[in-house]
C-alpha positions in Angstrom: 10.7 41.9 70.7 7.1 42.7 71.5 6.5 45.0 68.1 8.3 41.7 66.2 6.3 39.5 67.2 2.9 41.8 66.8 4.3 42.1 63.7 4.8 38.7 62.8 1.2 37.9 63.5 -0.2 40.7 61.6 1.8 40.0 58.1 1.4 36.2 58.9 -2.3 36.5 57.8 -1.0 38.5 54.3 -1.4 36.0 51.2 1.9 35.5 49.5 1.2 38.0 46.8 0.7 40.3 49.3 3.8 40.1 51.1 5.5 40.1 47.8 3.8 43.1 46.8 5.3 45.1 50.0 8.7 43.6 49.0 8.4 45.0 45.5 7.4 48.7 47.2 9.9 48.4 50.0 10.6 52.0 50.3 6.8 51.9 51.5 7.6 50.6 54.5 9.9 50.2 57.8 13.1 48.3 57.8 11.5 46.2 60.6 8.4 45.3 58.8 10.6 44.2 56.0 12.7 41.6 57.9 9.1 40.0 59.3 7.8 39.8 55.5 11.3 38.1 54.7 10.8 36.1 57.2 7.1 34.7 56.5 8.2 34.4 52.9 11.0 32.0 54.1 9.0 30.0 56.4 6.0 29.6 53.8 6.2 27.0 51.0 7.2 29.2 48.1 9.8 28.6 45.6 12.4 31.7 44.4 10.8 31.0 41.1 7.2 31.5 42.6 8.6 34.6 44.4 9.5 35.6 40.6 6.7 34.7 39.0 4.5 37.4 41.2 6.8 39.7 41.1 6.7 39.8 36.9 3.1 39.8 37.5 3.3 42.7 40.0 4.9 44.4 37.4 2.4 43.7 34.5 -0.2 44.8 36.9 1.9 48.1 37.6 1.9 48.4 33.8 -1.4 48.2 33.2 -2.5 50.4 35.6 -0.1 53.0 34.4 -1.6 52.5 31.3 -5.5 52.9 32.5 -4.2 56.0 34.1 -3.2 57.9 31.3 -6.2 56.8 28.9 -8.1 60.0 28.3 -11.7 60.8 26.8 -12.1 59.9 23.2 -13.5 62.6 20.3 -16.5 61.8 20.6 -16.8 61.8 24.0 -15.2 65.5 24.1 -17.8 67.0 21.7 -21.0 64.9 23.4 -19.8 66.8 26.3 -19.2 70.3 25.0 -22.7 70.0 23.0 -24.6 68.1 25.7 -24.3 69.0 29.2 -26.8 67.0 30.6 -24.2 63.5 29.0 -21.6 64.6 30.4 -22.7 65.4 34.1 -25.0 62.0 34.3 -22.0 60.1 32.6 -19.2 62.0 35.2 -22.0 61.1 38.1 -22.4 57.7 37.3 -19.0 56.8 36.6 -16.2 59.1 39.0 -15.8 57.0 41.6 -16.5 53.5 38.7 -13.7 55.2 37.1 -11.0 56.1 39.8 -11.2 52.4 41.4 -10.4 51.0 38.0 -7.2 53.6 37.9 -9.1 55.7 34.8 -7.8 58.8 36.5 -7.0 60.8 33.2 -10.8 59.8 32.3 -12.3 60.9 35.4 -10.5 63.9 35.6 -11.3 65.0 31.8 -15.1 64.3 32.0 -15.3 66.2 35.3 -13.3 69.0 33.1 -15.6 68.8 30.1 -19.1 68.6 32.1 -18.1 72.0 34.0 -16.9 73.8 30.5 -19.9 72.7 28.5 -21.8 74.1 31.8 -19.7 77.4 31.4 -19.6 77.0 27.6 -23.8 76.8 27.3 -24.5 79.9 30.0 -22.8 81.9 28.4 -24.1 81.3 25.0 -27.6 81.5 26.7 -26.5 85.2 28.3 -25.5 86.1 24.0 -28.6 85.5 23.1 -30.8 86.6 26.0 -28.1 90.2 25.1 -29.4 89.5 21.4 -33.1 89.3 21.9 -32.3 92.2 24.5 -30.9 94.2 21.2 -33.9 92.9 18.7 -36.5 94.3 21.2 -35.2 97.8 21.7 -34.4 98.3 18.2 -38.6 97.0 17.4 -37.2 94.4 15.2 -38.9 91.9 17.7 
């Protein structure tokens, strides 16, 4: 009865969005934990419909973020990459962790992707032509 009541005063403090939220993502938590959120929910002044209304909300949110997830780079901010390494690693410095809170994962993830193969991409173009110069010198056409 101890844990319930430990319990009890820990979720007690939880806003009513946040107790919702653990009721939405149940299979989060432990069956006991559960019947103390039920049990805040029913002491608290909140309607069924208010119980409803943040639940759809929840479930925009969830949306959303899905959404943000899978948003990737645009065209242009592919090629400014690829041709410009220096873009891409201050933008992918300046905005990873800017990106990841905000749930811009696929974003994150592709600019990380595109600084480190316009890095690969641009060394070995540099290692052609140092090989071409190379070529040009022993052949006295430089």
């Amino acid at each position: 009865m101890h844990e319930s009541a430990a319990l009890y005063q820990k979720y007690d403090r939880f806003s009513d969005e946040e107790l919702v939220k653990i009721l939405r993502h149940h299979e989060d938590y432990i069956p006991e934990v559960l019947q103390v959120v039920r049990k805040i929910l029913q002491h608290r002044p909140i309607s069924d419909q208010q119980v409803n209304r943040l639940l759809a909300g929840l479930a925009e949110e969830e949306q959303k973020a899905a959404h943000r997830a899978r948003i990737s780079l645009g065209l242009w901010e592919k090629i400014a990459f690829l041709c410009v390494p220096l873009i891409g690693a201050i933008y992918w410095t300046l905005t990873i962790t800017e990106n990841r809170e905000l749930g811009f994962f696929t974003r994150a993830r592709e600019s990380g992707i595109f600084t480190v193969a316009s890095l690969v991409l641009w060394a070995f173009i540099w290692y052609l032509l140092s090989l071409y110069v190379e070529y040009l010198k022993t052949h006295g056409i430089l």
